[in-house]
C-alpha positions in Angstrom: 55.0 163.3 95.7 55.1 160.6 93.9 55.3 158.2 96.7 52.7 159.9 98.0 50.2 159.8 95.3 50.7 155.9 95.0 49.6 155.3 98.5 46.6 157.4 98.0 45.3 155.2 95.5 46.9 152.3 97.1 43.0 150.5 98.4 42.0 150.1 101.7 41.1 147.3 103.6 37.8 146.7 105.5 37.9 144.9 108.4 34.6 145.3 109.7 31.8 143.2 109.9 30.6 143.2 106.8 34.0 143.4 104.8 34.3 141.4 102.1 36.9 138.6 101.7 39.8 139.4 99.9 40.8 135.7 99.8 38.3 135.1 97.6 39.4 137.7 95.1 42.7 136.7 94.9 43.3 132.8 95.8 41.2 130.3 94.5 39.5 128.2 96.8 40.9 124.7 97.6 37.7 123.1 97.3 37.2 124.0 94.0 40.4 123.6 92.1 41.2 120.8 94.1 44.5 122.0 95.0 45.0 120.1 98.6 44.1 122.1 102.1 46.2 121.4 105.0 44.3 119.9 108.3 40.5 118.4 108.9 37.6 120.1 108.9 37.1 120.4 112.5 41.1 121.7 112.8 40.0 124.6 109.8 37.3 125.5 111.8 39.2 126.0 115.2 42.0 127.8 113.4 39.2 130.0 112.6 37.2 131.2 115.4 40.5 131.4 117.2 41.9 134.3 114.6 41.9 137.8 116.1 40.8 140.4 114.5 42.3 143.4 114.3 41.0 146.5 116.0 39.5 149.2 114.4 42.2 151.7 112.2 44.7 148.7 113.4 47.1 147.9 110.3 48.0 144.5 108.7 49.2 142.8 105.7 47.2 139.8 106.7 44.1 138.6 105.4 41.6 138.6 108.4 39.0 135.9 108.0 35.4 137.4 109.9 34.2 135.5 112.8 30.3 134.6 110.7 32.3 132.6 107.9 33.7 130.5 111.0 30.6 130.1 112.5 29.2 129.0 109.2 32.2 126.7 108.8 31.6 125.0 112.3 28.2 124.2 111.5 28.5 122.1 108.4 31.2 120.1 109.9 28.7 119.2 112.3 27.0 116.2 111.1 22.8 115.8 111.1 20.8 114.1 113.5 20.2 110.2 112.8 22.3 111.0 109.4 25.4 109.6 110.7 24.4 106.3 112.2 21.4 105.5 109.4 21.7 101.6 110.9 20.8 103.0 113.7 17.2 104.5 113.3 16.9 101.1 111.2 17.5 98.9 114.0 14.9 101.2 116.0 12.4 100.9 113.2 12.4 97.3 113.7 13.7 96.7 117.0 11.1 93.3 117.3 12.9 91.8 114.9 16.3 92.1 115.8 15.1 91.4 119.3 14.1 87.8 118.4 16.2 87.3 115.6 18.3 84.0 116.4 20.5 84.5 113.3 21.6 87.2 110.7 19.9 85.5 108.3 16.5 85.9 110.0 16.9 89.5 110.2 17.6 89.4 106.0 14.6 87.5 106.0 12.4 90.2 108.1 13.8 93.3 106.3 13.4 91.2 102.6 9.6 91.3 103.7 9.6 94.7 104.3 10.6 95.3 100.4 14.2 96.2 101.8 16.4 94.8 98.9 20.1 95.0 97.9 20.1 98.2 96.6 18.4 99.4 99.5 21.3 98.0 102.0 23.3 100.4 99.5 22.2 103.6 101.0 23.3 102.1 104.4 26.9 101.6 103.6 26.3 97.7 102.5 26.7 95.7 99.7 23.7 93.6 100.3 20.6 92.7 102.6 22.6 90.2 104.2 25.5 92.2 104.9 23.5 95.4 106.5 21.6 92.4 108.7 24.8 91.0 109.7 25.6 94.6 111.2 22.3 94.5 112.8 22.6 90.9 114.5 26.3 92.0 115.7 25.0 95.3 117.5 21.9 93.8 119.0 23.8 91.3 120.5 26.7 93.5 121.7 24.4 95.8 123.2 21.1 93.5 124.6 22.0 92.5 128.6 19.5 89.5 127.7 20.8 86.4 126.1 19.7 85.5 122.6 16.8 83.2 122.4 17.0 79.7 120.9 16.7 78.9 117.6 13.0 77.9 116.8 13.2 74.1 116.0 12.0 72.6 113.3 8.0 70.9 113.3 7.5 68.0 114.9 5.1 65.1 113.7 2.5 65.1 115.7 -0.3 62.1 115.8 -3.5 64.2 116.1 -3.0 66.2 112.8 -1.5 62.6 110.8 -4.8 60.7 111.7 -6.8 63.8 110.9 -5.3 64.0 107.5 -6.5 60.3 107.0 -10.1 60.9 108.0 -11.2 62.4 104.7 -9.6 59.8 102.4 -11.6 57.5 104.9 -15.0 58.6 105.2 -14.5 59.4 101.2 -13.9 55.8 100.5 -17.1 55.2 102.9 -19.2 56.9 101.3 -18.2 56.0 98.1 -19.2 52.2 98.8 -22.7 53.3 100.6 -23.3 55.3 97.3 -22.4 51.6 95.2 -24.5 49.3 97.3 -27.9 50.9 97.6 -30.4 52.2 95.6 -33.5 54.8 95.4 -33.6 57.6 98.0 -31.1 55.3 100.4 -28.6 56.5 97.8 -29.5 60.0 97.8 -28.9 60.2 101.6 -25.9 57.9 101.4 -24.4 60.6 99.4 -25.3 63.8 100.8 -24.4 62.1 104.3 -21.2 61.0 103.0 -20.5 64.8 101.9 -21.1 66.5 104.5 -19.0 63.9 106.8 -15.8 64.4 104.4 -16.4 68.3 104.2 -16.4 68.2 108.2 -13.3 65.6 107.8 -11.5 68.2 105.5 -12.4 71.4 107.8 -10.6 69.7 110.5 -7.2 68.5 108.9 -6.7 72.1 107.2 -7.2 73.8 110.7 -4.3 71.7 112.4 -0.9 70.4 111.3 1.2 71.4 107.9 -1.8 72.6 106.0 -3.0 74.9 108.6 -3.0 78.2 107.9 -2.6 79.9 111.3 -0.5 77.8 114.2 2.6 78.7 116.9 4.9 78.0 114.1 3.1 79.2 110.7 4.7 82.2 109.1 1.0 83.8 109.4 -0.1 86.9 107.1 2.3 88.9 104.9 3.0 92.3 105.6 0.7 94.5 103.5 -0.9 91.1 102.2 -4.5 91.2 101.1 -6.7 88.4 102.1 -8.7 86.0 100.0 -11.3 83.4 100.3 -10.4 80.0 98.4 -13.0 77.6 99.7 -16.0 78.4 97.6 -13.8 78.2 94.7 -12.4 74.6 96.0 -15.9 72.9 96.6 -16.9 74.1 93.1 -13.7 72.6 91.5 -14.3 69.1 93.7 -17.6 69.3 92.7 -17.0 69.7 89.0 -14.5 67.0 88.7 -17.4 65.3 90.4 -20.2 66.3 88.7 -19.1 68.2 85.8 -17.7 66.0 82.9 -20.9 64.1 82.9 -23.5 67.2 82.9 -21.0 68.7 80.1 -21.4 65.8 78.0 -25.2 65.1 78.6 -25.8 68.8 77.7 -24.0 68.7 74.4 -26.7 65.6 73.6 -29.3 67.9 74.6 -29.6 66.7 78.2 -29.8 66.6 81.1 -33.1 64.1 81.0 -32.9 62.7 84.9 -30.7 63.9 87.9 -27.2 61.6 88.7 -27.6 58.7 89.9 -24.6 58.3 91.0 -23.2 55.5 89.3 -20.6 56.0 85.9 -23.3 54.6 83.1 -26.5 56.7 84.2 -27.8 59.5 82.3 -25.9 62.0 84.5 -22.8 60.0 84.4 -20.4 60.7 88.4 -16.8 60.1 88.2 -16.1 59.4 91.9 -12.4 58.2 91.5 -10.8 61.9 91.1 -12.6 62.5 94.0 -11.8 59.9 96.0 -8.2 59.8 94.7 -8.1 63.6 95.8 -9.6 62.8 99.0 -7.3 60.0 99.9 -4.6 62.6 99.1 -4.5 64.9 102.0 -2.5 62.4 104.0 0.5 62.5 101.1 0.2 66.3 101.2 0.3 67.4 104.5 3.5 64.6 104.9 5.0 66.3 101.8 4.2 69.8 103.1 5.8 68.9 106.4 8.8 67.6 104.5 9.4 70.9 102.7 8.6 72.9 106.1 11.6 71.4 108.3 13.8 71.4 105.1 13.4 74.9 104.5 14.4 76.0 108.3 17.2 73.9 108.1 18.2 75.7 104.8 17.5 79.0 106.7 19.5 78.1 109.3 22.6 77.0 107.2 22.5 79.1 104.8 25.2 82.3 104.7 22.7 85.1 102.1 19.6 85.3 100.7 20.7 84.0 97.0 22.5 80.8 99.0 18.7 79.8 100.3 17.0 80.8 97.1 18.8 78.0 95.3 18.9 75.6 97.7 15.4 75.7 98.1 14.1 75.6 94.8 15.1 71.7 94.2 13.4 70.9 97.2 10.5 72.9 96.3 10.3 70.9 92.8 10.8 68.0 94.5 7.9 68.2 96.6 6.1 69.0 94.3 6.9 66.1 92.2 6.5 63.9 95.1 3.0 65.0 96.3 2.0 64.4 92.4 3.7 60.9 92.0 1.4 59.6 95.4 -1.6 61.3 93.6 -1.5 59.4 90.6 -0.5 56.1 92.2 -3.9 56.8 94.3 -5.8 57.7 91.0 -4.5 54.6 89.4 -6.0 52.2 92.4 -9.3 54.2 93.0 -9.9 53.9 88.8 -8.9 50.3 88.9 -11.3 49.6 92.2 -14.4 51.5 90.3 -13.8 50.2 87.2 -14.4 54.2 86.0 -12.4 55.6 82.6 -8.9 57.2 83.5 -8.9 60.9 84.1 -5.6 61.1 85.4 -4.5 64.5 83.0 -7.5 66.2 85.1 -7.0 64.8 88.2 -3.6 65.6 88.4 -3.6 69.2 87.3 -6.5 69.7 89.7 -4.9 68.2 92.3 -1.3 70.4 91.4 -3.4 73.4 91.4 -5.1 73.0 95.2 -1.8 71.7 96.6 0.2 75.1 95.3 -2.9 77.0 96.3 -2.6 75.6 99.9 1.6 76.0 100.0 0.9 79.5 99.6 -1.9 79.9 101.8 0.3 77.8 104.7 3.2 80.3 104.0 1.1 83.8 104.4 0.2 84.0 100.9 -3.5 84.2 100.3 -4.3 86.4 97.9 -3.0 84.8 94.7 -4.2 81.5 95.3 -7.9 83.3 95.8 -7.1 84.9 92.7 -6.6 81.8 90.3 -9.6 79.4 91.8 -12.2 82.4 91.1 -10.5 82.7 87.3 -10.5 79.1 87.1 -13.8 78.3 89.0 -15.0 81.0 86.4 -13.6 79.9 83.3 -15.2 75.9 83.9 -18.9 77.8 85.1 -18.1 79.4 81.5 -18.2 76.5 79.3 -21.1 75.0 81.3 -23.3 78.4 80.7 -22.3 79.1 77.0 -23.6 75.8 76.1 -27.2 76.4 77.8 -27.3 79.8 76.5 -26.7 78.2 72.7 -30.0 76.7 73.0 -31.4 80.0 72.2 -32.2 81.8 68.8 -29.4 83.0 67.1 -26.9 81.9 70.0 -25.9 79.2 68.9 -22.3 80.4 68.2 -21.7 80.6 71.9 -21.1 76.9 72.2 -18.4 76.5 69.5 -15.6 76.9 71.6 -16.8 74.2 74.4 -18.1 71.9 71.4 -14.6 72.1 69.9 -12.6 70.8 72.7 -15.2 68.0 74.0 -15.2 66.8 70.4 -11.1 67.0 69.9 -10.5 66.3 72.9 -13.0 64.7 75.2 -15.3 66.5 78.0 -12.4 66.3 80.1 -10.6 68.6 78.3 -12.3 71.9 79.4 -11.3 71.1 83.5 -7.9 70.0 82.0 -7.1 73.1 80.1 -8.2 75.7 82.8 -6.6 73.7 86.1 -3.4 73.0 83.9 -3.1 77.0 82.9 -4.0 78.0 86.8 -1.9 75.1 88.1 1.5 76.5 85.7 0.5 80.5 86.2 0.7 79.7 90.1 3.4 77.4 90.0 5.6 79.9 88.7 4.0 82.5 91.4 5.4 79.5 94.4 8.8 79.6 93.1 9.4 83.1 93.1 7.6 83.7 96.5 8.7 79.8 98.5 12.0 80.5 97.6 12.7 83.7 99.3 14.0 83.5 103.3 11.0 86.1 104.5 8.3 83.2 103.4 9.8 80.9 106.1 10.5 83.6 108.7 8.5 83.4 112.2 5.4 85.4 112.7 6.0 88.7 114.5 4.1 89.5 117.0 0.8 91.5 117.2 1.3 95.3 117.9 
């Protein structure tokens, strides 16, 4: 009886469908007390759906797993669509680039303007950009039946775009020496024609060459880039460094009484040698920019990563920058001697640093910025101008301290010195960060 009552209250096992475990009430599970679990994944799951159940009032002092639990088993060991090759659906997002892409380094430079960094290429199994587009190059070329294209070669010099950027400087000086040797209205058309032919002059050697903006070989608009207008700003600038000193200091003396004459001792006194200095400059900066264009590609095309052309770039970015300068003030230095004018060579040069950064960037895709800083600066010199005409009216007089501060500290070339030098440094730190990465020197990609 005793025997008896025991296996009465001995419990049963369910072996239906909906029976409950009993593994899980009396091991522990592997996965969770990380004891180790013989075999894979895949080998667990096939030991399961091959386990036959028992049949119904069948007997056995094994623990039957149920045929749903295997099912469910088999279907997380079953990886996701596109989650197990995420390079993959990569390379298919920007299958163009790889395509063309001559080098791994040109597919970092592509994906770095795509805001793809480093800790990006660490969600595809790499420890950098350069890395993950090493991977990329390797399988494109592995799998494309079409041989690799040939690496783009660097610019060439070409003679139409170096005599265009002579012409200005030319017709500049031209008109210049009209302006000296005649008088009356003959002046006033000598000038205005002498304008016009160096804005034509200037139109045409920034629409070919290293200071174009658009070309076969120009890196062309950033992705996502917005666009801004810079030559409204630039005339106003020219013409202030023109103009501007003279009307600045004529209005502090209660002025202007007559219109410019166009010489340096009237009572609207012109200071034509930063212009002309400026002018004559477009020939060093589009030989400089040139320089800094086929020394970057061959950086891009030695370099190994991304950090490897950042620093080898930056001396060469300085450097052009201090070359393009150092021609600039040799050419201020003879067009002040030749005019016998006063030396304005601390706003000549800052004006001239601040258009030659603005056109880098607007050469390498980068527009925005450089629109940016000529409007505040264009703004800020329009400023000093209007707070000193709206003095002259009752009880504003305190709008022309500042202005009357720095012309009498300082000199009136102090107010174009101080804004161009601030916009030239805020921008020259904006060229550094933006030159010196590999995407600002990549090709164009082709319109969708």
């Amino acid at each position: 009886m005793n025997d008896l009552g025991a296996l009465g209250r001995r419990p049963r096992t369910l072996t239906g469908p909906g029976a409950p475990d009993a593994r899980s009430e009396k091991d522990p599970d592997p996965a969770t007390t990380g004891s180790p679990c013989p075999g894979t994944d895949a080998e667990r799951a096939t030991a399961a759906d091959e386990t036959v159940l028992p049949e119904p009032g069948q007997t056995t002092g094994h623990k039957a797993p149920v045929k749903h639990e295997s099912a469910t088993g088999r279907k997380t060991s079953t990886p996701r669509p596109g989650a197990a090759d995420p390079v993959k659906a990569l390379m298919h997002r920007h299958r163009e680039l790889c395509a063309r892409a001559v080098d791994p380094l040109e597919i970092a430079a592509g994906l770095e303007a795509h805001g793809i960094t480093d800790r990006t290429a660490a969600r595809f199994r790499h420890r950098d950009v350069f890395s993950l587009a090493e991977e990329m190059y390797a399988r494109v070329s592995r799998d494309g039946d079409a041989p690799p294209p040939a690496a783009p070669a660097a610019p060439r010099v070409r003679a139409g775009w170096a005599l265009l950027t002579l012409l200005p400087g030319a017709l500049c000086a031209a008109a210049v020496t009209a302006v000296h040797l005649t008088h009356g209205q003959a002046r006033l058309l000598a000038a205005m024609a002498g304008a016009l032919a160096v804005a034509l002059a200037l139109r045409a050697a920034l629409r070919r060459g290293p200071l174009s903006r658009t070309g076969p070989d120009r890196p062309g608009p950033r992705p996502g880039a917005a666009h801004g207008r810079t030559t409204p700003w630039t005339v106003w600038l020219v013409a202030y460094s023109l103009l501007g000193n003279g009307l600045l200091s004529s209005v502090l003396t209660g002025g202007p009484h007559a219109l410019p004459t166009g010489t340096a001792d009237g009572p609207w006194p012109v200071t034509a040698a930063p212009v002309l200095a400026l002018a004559l400059a477009c020939a060093p900066a589009a030989w400089t920019a040139h320089l800094f264009t086929a020394r970057s590609r061959r950086r891009l095309a030695a370099s190994r990563g991304l950090e490897d052309f950042a620093a080898a770039v930056r001396p060469l970015l300085l450097g052009t920058i201090a070359l393009f300068l150092g021609a600039l003030a040799a050419l201020l230095t003879l067009c002040t001697a030749l005019l016998d004018e006063p030396a304005a060579h601390a706003e000549a040069l800052t004006l001239g640093a601040l258009l030659f950064l603005a056109r880098l960037l607007t050469t390498h895709g980068f527009t925005y910025a450089p629109a940016v800083v000529l409007t505040a600066t264009a703004t800020a010199e329009a400023a000093a101008l209007a707070t000193l005409f709206a003095a002259r009216l009752p009880g504003f007089g305190f709008l022309a301290t500042p202005a009357e501060t720095l012309v009498t500290t300082w000199g009136a070339g102090s107010v174009p010195t101080l804004a161009c030098g601030t916009a030239a440094l805020a921008l020259l730190v904006h060229t550094i960060r933006k030159l010196t990465r590999a995407s600002a020197h990549a090709p164009p990609e082709p319109a969708r």
